[in-house]
N, C-alpha and C positions, 0 to 999 in steps of 0.2 A: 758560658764564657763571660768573663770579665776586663773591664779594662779601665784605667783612670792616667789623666795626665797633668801633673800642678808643672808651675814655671813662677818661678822668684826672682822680682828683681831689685837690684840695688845701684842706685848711679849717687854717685858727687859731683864736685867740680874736675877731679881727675878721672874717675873709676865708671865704668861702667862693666855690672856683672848681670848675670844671668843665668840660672842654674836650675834646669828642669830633669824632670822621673817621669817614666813612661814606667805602668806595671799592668802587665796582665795574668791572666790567671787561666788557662787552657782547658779545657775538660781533656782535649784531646793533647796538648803538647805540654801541660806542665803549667809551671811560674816562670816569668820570663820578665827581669826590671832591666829598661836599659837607661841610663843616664847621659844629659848633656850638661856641656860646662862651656861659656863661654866670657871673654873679659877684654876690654878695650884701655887702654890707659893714655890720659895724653901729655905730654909732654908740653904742649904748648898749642894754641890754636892753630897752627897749621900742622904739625906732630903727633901724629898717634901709632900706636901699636898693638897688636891684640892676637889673641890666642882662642882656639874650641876646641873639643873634645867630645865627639859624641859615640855611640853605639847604637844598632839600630837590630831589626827582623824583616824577613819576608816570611811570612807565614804561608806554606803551601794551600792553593785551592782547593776546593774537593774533587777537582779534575785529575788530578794527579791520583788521586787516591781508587776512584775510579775505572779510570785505565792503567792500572796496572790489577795483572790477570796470575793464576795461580793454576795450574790444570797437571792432571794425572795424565801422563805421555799413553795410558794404556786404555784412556778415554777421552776424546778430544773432544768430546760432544756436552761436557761437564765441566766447568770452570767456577773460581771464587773471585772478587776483588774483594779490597781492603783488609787483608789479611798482614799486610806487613805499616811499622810504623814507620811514620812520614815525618821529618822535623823542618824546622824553620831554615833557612838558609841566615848569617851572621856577618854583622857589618862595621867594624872598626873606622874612623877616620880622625884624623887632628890636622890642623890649618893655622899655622903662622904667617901673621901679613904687619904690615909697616906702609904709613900712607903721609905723605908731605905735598901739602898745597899752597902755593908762595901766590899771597896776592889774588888767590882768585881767579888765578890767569893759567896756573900749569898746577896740574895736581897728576901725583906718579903716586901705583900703588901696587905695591911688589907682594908676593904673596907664595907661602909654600906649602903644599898640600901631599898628605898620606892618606890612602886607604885602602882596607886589607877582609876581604870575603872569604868566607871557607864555611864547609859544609854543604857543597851545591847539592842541587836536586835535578839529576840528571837520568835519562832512559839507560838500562840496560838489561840483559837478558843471563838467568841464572836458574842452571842444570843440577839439582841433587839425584847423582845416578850412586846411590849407594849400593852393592851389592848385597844381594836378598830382600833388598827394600822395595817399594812400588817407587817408579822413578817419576819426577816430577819437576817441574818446569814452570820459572815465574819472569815474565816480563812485564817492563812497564817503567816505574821511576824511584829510585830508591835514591838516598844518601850515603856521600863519599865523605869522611870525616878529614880524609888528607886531601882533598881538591880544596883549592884558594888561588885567589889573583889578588895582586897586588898592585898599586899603581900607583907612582910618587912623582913627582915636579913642582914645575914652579910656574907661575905665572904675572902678567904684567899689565899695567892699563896706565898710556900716559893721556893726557887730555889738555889741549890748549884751547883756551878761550876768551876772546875779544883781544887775540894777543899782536894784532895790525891794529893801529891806530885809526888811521884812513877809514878801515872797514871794520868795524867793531862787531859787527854782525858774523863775524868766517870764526868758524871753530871748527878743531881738529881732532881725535880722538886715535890712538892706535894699540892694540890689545895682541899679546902673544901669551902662548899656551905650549911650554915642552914637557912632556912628560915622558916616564917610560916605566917598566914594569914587565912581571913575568903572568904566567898564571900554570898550577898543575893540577892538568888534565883530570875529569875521576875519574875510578877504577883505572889506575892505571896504566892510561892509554901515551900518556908523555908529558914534557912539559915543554911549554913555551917562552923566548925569551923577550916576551912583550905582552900584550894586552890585544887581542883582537876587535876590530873595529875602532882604537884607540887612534889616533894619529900621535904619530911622535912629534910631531912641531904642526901649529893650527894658529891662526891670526886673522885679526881683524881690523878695516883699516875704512876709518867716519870721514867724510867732508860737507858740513854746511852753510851755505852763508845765505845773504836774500840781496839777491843785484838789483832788482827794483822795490820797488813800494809794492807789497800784499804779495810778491812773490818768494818763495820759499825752494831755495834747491838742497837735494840729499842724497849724496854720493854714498854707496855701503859696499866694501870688499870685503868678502870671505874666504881664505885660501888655508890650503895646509897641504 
């Protein structure tokens, strides 16, 4: 096995890019290049805007390969692994955000995100009972080329800071997260109109200030 990874970059006064290759080279899966692209533009010192694009792999362990079993129904007592191929599981995502910070005092940074898996590497259990043939039976973990989950929104981070006079020490911070998305099942089994374990709205909400000399307070809410 093989694998190399370069990353280029190039900024100005406006432009900030970045554009890296991941390439590997598989004994067991193949050639596999995935590319990222990313680029920041600003409009003005408190204005920017920026874009990425990346793809990615999960390369199955050797665990998987492992357990999964292959046996003649007319000998339980005899079995094979590794006998079927195993692929990477695939990863798409792109990220549009826009970020304005007035004075150093309040900075909002809006952001919109996609990404899209398919290929999983999930258990299941498969019966070739051909007649006249020796019947035979393989469980364990194979690949579903039509299983994917998808998952898009948006999200959000405002931040106020030394924005009381008085108290120049008290900043505020508060972050929202809605997304939503499907995913279909492999082999099969259905499809869902969301993302499991996703939350569909998730937030976060900072307070800290220092009411005396050398003390420090820090408020953290996590809700969804």
């Amino acid at each position: 096995d093989f694998g190399a990874f370069t990353q280029l970059y190039f900024t100005t006064k406006r432009w900030n890019l970045i554009a890296g290759l991941r390439y590997d080279n598989f004994s067991r899966y193949g050639v596999s290049s995935n590319p990222r692209f990313a680029a920041l533009y600003k409009f003005s010192d408190k204005v920017s805007a920026r874009g990425s694009f990346a793809t990615a792999f999960r390369v199955p362990s050797p665990f998987y390969s492992a357990n999964t079993y292959e046996v003649n129904t007319d000998n339980f007592s005899s079995f094979e692994t590794g006998n079927f191929e195993i692929q990477p599981e695939r990863t798409q995502s792109v990220e549009l955000g826009i970020r304005w910070n007035y004075r150093d005092k309040f900075l909002t940074d809006l952001s919109f995100f996609y990404s899209n898996t398919n290929n999983f590497l999930s258990n299941n259990f498969v019966l070739n009972n051909n007649p006249g043939e020796t019947t035979t039976a393989a469980i364990g973990y194979f690949n579903d080329a039509n299983s994917s989950m998808l998952l898009y929104g948006w999200q959000t981070r405002m931040q106020l800071r030394r924005f009381i006079e008085r108290y120049p020490h008290v900043n505020m911070e508060l972050n929202f997260n809605v997304s939503r998305g499907r995913e279909v099942l492999p082999f099969e089994i259905g499809k869902i109109n969301r993302v499991r374990l996703q939350p569909t709205f998730s937030g976060q909400f900072k307070l800290s200030f220092n009411p005396f000399n050398k003390i420090y307070v820090h408020f953290n809410n996590v809700f969804s």
